[in-house]
Short mmCIF file of the C-alpha atoms (twelve columns), coordinates in Angstrom:
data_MODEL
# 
_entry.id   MODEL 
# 
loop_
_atom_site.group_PDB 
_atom_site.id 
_atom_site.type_symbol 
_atom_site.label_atom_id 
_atom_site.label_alt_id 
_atom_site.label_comp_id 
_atom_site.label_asym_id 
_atom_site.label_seq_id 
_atom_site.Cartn_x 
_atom_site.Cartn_y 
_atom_site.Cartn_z 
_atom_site.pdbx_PDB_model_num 
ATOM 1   C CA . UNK A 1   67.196  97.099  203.423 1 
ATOM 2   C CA . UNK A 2   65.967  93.083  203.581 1 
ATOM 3   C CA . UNK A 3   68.499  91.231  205.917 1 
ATOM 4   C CA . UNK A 4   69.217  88.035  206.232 1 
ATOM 5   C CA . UNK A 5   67.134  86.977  208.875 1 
ATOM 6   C CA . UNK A 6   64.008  88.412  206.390 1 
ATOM 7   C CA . UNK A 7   65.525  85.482  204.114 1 
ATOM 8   C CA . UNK A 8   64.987  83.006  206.444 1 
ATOM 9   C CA . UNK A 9   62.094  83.971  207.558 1 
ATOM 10  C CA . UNK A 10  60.411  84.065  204.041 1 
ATOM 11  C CA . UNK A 11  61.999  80.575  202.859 1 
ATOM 12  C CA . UNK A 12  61.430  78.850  206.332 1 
ATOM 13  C CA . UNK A 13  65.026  77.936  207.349 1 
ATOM 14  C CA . UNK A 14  67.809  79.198  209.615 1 
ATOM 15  C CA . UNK A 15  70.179  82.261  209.275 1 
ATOM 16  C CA . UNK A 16  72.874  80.139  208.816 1 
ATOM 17  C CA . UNK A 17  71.693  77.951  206.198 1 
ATOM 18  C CA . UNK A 18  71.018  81.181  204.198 1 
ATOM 19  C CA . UNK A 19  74.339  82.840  204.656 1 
ATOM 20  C CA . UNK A 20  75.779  79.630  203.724 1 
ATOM 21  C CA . UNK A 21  73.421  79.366  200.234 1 
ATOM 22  C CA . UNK A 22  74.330  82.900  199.393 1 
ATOM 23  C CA . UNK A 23  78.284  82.581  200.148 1 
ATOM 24  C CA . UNK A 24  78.350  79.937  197.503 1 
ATOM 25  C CA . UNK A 25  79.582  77.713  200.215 1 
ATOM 26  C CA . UNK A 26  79.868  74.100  198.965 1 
ATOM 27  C CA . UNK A 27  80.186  72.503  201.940 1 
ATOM 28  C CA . UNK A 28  76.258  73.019  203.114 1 
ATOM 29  C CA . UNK A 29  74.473  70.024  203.540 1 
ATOM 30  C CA . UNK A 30  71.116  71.269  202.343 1 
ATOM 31  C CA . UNK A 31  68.886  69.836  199.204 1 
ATOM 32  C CA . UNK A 32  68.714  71.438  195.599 1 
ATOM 33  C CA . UNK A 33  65.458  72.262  196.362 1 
ATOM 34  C CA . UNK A 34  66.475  74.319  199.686 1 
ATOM 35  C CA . UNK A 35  69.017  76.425  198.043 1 
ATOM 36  C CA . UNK A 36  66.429  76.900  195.369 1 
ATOM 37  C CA . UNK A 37  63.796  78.395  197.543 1 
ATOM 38  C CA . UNK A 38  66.542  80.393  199.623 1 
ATOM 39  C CA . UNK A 39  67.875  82.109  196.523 1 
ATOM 40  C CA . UNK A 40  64.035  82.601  195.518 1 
ATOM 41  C CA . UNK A 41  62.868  84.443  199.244 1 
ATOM 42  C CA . UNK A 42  66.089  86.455  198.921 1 
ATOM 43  C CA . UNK A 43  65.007  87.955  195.466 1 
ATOM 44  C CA . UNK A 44  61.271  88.074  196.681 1 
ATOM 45  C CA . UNK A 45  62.426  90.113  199.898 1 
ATOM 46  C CA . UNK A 46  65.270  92.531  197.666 1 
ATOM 47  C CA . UNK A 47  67.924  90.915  199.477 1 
ATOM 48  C CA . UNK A 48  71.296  92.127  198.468 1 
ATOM 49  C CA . UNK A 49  74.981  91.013  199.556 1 
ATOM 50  C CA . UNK A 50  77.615  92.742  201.651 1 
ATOM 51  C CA . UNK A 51  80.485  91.701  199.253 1 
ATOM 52  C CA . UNK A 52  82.853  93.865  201.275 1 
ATOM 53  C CA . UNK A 53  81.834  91.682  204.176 1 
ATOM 54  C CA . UNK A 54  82.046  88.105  202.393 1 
ATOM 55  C CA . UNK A 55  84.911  89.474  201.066 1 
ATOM 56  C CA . UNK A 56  86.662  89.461  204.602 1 
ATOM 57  C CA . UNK A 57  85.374  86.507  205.753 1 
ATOM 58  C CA . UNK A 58  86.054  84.371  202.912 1 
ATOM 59  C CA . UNK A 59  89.299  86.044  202.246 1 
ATOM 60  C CA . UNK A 60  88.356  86.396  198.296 1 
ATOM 61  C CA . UNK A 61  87.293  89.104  196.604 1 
ATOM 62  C CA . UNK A 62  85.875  87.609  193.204 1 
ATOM 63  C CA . UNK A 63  88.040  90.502  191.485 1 
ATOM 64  C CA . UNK A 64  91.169  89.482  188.968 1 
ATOM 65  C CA . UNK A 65  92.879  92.514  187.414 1 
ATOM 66  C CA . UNK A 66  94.292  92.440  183.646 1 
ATOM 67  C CA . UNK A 67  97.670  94.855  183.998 1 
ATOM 68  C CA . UNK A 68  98.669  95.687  180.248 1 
ATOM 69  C CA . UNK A 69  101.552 98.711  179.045 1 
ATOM 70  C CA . UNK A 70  99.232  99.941  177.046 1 
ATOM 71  C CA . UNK A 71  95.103  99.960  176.753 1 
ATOM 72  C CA . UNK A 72  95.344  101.668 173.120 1 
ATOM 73  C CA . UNK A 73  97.020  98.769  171.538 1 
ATOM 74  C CA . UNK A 74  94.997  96.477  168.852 1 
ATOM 75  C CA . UNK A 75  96.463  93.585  170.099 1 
ATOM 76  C CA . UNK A 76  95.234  93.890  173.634 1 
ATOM 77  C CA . UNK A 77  91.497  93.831  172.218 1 
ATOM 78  C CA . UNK A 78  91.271  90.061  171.963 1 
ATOM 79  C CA . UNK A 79  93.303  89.434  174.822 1 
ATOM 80  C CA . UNK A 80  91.550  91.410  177.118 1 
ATOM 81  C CA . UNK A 81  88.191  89.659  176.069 1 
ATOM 82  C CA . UNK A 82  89.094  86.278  176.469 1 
ATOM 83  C CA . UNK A 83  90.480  87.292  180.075 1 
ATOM 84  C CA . UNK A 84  86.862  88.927  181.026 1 
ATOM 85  C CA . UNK A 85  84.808  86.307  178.997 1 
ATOM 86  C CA . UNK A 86  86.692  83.258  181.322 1 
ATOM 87  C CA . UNK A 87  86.851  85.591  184.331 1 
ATOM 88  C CA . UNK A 88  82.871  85.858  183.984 1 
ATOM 89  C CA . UNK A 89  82.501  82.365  183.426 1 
ATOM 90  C CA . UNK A 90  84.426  81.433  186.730 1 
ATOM 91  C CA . UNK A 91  81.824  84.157  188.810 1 
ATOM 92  C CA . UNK A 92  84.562  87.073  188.748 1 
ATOM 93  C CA . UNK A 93  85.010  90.653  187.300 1 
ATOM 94  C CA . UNK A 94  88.124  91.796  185.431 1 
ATOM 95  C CA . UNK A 95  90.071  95.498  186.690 1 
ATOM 96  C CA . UNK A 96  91.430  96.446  183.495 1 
ATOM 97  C CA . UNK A 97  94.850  98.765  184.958 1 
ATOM 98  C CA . UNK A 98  97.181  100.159 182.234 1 
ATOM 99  C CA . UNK A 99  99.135  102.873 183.892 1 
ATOM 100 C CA . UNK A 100 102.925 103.180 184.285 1 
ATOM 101 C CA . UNK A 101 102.159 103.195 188.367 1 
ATOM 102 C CA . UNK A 102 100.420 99.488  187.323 1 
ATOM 103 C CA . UNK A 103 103.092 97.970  186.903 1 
ATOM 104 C CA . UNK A 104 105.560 95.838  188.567 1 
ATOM 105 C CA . UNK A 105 107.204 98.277  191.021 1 
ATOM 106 C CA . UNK A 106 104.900 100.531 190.991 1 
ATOM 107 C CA . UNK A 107 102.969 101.971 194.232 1 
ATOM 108 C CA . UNK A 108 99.450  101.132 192.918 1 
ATOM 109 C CA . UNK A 109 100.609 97.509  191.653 1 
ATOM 110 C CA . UNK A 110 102.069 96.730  194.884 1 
ATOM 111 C CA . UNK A 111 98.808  97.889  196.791 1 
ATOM 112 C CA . UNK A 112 96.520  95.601  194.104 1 
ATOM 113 C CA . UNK A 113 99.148  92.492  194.658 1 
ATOM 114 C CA . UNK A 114 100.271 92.922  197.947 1 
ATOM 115 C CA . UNK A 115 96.676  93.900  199.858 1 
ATOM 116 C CA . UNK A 116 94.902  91.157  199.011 1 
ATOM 117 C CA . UNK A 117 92.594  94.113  197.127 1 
ATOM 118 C CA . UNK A 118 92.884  91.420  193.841 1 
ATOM 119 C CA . UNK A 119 92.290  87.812  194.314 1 
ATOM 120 C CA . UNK A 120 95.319  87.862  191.722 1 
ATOM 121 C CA . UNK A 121 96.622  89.404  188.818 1 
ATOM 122 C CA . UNK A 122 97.532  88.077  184.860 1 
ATOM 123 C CA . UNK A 123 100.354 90.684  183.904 1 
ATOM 124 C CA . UNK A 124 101.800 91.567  180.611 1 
ATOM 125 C CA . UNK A 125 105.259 93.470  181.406 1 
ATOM 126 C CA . UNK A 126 106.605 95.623  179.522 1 
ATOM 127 C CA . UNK A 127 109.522 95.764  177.768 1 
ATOM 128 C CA . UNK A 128 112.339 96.616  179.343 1 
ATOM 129 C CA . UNK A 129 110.254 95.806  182.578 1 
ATOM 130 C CA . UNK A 130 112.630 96.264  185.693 1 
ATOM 131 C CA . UNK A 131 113.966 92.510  186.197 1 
ATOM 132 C CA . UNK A 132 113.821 92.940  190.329 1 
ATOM 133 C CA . UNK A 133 110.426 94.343  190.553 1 
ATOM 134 C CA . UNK A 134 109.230 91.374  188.526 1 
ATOM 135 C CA . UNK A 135 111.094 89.440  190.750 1 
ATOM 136 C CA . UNK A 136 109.468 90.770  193.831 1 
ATOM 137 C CA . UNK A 137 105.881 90.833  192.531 1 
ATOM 138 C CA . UNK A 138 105.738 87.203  192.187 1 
ATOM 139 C CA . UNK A 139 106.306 86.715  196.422 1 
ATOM 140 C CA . UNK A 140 103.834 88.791  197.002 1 
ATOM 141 C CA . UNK A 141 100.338 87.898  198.857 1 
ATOM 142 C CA . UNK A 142 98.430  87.285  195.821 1 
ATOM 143 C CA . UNK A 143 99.034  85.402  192.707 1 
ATOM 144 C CA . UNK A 144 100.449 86.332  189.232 1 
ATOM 145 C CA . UNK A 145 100.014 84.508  186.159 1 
ATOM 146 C CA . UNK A 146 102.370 86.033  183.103 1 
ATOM 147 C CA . UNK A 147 101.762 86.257  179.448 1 
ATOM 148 C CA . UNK A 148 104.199 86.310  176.623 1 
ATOM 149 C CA . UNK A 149 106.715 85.775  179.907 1 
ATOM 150 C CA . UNK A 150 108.210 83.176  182.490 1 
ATOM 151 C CA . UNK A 151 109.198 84.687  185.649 1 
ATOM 152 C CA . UNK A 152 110.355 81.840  188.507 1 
ATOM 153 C CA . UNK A 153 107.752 80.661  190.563 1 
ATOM 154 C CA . UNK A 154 104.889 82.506  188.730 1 
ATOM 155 C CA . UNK A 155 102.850 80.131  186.417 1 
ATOM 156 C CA . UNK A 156 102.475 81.784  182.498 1 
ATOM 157 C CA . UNK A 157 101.312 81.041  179.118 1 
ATOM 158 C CA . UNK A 158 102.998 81.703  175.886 1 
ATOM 159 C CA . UNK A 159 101.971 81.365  171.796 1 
ATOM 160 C CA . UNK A 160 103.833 80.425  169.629 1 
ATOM 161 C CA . UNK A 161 105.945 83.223  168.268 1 
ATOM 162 C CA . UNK A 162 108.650 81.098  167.241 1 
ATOM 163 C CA . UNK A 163 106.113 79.182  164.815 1 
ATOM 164 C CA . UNK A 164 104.370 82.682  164.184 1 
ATOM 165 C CA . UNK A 165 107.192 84.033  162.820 1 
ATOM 166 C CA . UNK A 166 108.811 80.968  160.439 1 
ATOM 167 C CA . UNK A 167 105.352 81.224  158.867 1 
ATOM 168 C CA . UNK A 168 105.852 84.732  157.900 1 
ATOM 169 C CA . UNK A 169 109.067 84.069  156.945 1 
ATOM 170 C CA . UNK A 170 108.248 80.554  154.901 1 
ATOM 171 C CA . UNK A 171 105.895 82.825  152.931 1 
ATOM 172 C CA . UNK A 172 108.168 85.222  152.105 1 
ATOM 173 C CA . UNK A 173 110.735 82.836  151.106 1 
ATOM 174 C CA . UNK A 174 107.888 80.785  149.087 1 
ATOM 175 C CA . UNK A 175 107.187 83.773  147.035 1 
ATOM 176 C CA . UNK A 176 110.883 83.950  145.662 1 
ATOM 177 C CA . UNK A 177 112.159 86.269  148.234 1 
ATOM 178 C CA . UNK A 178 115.782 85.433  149.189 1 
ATOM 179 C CA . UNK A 179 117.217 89.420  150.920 1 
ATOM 180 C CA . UNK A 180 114.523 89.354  154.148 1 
ATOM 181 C CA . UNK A 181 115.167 91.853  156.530 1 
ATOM 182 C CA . UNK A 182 113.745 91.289  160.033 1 
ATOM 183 C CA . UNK A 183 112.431 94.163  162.128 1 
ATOM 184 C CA . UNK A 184 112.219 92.821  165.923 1 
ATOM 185 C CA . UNK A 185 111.088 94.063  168.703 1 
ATOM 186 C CA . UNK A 186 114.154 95.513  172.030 1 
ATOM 187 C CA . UNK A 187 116.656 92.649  172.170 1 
ATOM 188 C CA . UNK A 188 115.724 92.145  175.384 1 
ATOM 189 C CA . UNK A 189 112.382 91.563  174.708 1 
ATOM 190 C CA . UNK A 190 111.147 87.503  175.067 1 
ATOM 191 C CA . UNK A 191 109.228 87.459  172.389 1 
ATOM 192 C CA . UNK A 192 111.573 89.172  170.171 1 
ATOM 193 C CA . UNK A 193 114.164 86.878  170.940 1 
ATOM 194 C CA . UNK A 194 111.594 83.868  170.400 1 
ATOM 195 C CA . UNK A 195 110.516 85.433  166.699 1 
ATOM 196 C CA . UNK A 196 113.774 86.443  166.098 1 
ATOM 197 C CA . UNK A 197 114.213 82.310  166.394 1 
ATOM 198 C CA . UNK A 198 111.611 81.340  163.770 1 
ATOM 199 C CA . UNK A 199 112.911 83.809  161.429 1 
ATOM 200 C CA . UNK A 200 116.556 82.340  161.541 1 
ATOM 201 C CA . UNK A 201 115.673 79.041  161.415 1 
ATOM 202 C CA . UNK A 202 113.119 79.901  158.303 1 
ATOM 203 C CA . UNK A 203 116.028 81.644  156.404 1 
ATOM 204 C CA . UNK A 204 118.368 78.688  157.357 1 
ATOM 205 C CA . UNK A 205 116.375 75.908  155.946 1 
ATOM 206 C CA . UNK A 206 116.062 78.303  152.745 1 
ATOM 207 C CA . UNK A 207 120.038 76.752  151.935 1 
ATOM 208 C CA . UNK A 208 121.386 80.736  151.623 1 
ATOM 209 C CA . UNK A 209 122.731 81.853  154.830 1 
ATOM 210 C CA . UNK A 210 121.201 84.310  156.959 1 
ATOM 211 C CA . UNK A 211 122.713 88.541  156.487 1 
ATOM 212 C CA . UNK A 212 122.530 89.689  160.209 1 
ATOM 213 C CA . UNK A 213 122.946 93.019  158.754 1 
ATOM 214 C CA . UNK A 214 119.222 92.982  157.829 1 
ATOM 215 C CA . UNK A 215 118.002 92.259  161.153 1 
ATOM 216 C CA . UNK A 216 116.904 95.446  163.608 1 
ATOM 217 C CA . UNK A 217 115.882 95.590  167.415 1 
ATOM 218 C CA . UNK A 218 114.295 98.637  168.226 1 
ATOM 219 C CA . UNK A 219 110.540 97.600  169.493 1 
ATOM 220 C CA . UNK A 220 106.956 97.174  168.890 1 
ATOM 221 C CA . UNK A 221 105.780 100.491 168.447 1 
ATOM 222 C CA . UNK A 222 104.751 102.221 165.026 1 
ATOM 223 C CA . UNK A 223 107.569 104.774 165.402 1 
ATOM 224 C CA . UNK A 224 110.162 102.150 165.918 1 
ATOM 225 C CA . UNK A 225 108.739 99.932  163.518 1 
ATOM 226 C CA . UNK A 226 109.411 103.348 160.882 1 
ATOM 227 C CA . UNK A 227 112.699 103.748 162.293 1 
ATOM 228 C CA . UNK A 228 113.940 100.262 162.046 1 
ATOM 229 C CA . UNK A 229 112.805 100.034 157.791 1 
ATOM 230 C CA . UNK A 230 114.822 103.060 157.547 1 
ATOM 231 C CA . UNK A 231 117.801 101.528 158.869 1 
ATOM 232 C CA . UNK A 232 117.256 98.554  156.626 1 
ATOM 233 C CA . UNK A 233 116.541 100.594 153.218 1 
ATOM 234 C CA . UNK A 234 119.847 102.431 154.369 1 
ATOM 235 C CA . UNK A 235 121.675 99.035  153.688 1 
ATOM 236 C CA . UNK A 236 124.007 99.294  150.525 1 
ATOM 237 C CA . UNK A 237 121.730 96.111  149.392 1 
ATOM 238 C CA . UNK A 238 118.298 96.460  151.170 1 
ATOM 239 C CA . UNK A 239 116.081 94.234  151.456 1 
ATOM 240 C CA . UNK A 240 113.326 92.870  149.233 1 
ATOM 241 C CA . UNK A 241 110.889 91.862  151.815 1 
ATOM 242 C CA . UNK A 242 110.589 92.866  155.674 1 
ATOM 243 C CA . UNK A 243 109.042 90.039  158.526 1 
ATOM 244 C CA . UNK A 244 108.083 92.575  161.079 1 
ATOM 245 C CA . UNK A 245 107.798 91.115  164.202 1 
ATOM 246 C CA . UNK A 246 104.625 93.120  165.559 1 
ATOM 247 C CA . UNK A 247 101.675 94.160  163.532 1 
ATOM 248 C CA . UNK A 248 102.088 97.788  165.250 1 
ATOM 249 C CA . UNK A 249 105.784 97.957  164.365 1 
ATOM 250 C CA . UNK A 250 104.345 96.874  160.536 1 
ATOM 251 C CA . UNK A 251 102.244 99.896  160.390 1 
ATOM 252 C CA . UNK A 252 104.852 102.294 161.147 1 
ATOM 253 C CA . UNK A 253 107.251 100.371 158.685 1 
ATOM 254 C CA . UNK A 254 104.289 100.615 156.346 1 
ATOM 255 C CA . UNK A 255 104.635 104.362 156.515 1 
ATOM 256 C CA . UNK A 256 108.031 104.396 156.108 1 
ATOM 257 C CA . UNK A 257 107.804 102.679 152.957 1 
ATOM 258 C CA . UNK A 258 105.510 105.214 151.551 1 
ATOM 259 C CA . UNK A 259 107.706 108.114 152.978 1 
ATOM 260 C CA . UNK A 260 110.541 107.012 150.593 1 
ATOM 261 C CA . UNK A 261 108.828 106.595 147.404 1 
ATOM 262 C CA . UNK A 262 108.451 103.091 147.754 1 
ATOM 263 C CA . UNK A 263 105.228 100.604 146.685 1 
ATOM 264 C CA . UNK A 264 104.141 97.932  148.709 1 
ATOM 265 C CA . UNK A 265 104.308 94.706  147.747 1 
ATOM 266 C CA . UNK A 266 105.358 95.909  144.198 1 
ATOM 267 C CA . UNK A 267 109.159 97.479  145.651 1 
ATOM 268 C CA . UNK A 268 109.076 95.852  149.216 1 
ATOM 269 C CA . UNK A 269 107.057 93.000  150.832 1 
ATOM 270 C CA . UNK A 270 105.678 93.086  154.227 1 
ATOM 271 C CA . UNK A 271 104.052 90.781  156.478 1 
ATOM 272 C CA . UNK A 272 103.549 90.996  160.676 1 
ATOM 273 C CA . UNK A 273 103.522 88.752  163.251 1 
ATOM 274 C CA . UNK A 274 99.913  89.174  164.747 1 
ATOM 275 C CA . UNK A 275 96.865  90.280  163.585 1 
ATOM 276 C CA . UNK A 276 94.518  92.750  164.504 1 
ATOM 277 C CA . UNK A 277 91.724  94.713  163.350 1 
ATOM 278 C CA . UNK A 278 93.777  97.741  162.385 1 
ATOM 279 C CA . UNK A 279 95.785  95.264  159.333 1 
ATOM 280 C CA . UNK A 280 92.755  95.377  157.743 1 
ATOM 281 C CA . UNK A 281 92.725  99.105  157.582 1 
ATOM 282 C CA . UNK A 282 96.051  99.946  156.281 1 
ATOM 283 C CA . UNK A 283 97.443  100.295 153.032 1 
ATOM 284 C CA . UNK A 284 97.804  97.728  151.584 1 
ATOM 285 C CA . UNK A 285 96.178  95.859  154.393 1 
ATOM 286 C CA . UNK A 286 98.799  93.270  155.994 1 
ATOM 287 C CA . UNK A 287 99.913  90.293  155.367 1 
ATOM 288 C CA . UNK A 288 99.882  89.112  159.096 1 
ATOM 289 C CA . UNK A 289 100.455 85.327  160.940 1 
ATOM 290 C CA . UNK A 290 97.402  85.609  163.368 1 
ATOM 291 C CA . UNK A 291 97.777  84.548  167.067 1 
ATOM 292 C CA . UNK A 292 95.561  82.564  169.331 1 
ATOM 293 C CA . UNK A 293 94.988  85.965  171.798 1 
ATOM 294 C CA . UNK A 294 91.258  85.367  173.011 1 
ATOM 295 C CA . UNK A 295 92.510  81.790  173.782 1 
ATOM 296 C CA . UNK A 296 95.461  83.136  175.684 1 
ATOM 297 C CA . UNK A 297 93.411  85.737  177.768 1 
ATOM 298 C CA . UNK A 298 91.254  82.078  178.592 1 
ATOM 299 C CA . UNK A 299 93.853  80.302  179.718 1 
ATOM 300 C CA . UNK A 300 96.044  82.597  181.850 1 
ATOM 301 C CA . UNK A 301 92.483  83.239  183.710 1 
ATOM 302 C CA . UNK A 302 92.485  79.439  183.791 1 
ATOM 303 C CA . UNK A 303 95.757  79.213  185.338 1 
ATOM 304 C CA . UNK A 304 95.145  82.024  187.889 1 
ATOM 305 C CA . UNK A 305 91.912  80.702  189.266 1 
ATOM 306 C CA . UNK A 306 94.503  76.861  189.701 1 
ATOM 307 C CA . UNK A 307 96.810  79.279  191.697 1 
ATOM 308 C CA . UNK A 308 94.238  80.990  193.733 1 
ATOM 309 C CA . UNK A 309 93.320  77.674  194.863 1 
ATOM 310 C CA . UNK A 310 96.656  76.548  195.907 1 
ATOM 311 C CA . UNK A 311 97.686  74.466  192.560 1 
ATOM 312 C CA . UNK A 312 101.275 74.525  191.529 1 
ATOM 313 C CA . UNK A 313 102.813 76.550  189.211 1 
ATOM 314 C CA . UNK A 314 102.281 75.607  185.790 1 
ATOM 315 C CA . UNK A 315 103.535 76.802  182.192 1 
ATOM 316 C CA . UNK A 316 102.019 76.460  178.870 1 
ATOM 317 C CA . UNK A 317 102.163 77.520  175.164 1 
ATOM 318 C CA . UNK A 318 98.557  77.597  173.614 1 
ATOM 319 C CA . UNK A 319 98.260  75.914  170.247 1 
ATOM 320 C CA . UNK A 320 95.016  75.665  169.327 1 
ATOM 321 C CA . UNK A 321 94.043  77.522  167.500 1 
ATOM 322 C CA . UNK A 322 97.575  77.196  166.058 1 
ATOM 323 C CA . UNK A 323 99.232  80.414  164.416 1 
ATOM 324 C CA . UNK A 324 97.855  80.837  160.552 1 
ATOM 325 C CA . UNK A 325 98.850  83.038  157.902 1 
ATOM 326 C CA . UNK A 326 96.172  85.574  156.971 1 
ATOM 327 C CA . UNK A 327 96.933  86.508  153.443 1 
ATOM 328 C CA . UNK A 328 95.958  90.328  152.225 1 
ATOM 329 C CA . UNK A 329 97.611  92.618  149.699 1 
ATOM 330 C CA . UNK A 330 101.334 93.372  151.654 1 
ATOM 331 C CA . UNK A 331 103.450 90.507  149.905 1 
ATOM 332 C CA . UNK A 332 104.402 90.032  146.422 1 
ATOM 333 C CA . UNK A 333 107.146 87.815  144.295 1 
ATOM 334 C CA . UNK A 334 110.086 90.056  144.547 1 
ATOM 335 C CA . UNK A 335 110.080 92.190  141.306 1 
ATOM 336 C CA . UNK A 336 112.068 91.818  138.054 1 
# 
């Protein structure tokens, strides 16, 4: 195995100057054209790095983890790329952890955060994520950046899901719909509470009040999204159209639809906050407000690599791209 002192030899300078060439170290005062031939005798000799060395000695590991609830969900698709694709472009690889023991309070987490095994971590809590255990993770030894999230002294990045979901709504409303239910995510949910927002302040500006009767909170999930468009068709006047506030929660409510005899968009009109690959699949295929998710995955990496370096804490909503309605085949004029 070539060492560095083989480098030197071969390119004709010092061990030093080569360790500093290959550590990436931008303080060494040597030409273009020295670090050029360095990097060349080290590939001509077979020269490879000790990164669990550098790693010690320059106190960085070049490793970011992505912690999600859940690797099987669409939405996490374009997310997770634009986290790798900027994580690559900044000379780092992405840990993809999804596990229950991956998140905040869990054994596993607080190794990753707490070890300095991470040079830091973008998280996506759950719902219903333990308030004091994402307290505690953001004191630990390396950093956190949250999405879809603020946590005190932890920097995040948001969309828009306000905006997200007045378009949905707006669209409904344009169509002739008046009787909108709205199927939200837990009620303790940020994001829920911030689409929950945009849908009120939609049916507001529509001049006919807003029936709180017709809105639901039971989460994200198909079989929630099912369970909360039963509650609604249960109504003694349901609804004519549904803004569902996740595009997983819209396939289950989808299903639910069918399950009672119902057409979609002829009986009931549906359209989801977020798009993914899977609302071009269903039937119908959804009506869905898409979200800027690759950009998002960007710029929490973005944000992570300012805090790694000692930058403050910052906060930010990406909005560009801004939110746009994709139209399919799950929204209709109401009938008769």
């Amino acid at each position: 195995m070539a060492k560095l002192s083989d480098v030197a030899a071969r390119a004709g300078v010092s061990v030093s100057a080569v360790s500093r060439v290959l550590s990436g170290d931008p303080s060494a005062r040597l030409s273009a054209a020295t670090r050029d031939r360095v990097r060349r005798a080290a590939d001509e000799v077979g020269y490879r790095p000790n990164f669990a060395g550098r790693a010690l000695k320059l106190a960085r590991t070049d490793v970011i983890a992505l912690v999600v609830p859940d690797v099987t969900n669409a939405l996490f698709t374009e997310l997770t790329r634009g986290v790798e694709d900027e994580a690559l472009a900044r000379g780092c690889v992405m840990l993809l952890a999804r596990s229950e023991d991956m998140q905040p309070g869990g054994v596993m987490f607080d190794k990753l955060l707490g070890e300095g095994r991470v040079d830091g971590i973008v998280l996506q809590p759950r719902d219903g994520a333990d308030a004091d255990a994402l307290a505690a993770a953001v004191g630990e030894r390396s950093p956190l950046v949250t999405i879809h999230q603020r946590l005190p002294g932890a920097s995040s990045v948001l969309v828009p899901d306000a905006l997200a979901a007045r378009l949905a709504t707006e669209h409904l409303l344009a169509l002739g719909h008046r009787r909108i239910g709205f199927v939200g995510g837990l009620a303790s949910s940020p994001t829920a509470q911030r689409r929950a927002t945009g849908f009120l302040t939609a049916m507001a500006g529509a001049g006919d009040g807003v029936d709180l009767s017709l809105t639901t909170w039971h989460g994200y999930r198909e079989s929630e999204g099912r369970t909360a468009l039963a509650e609604l068709l249960a109504r003694p006047v349901p609804p004519t159209a549904v803004v569902v506030a996740n595009v997983n929660a819209a396939i289950g409510a989808l299903a639910e639809a069918r399950a009672q005899g119902l057409a979609v968009p002829e009986d009931l009109s549906v359209v989801a906050v977020h798009d993914a690959w899977t609302a071009e699949h269903t039937w119908p295929p959804l009506t869905c407000v898409r979200m800027p998710l690759y950009e998002l995955g960007r710029t929490a990496v973005a944000l992570l690599a300012d805090a790694v370096a000692g930058g403050p804490v910052a906060h930010t909503v990406v909005e560009d791209p801004a939110p746009v309605l994709v139209e399919r085949s799950s929204a209709a004029p109401p009938a008769g």
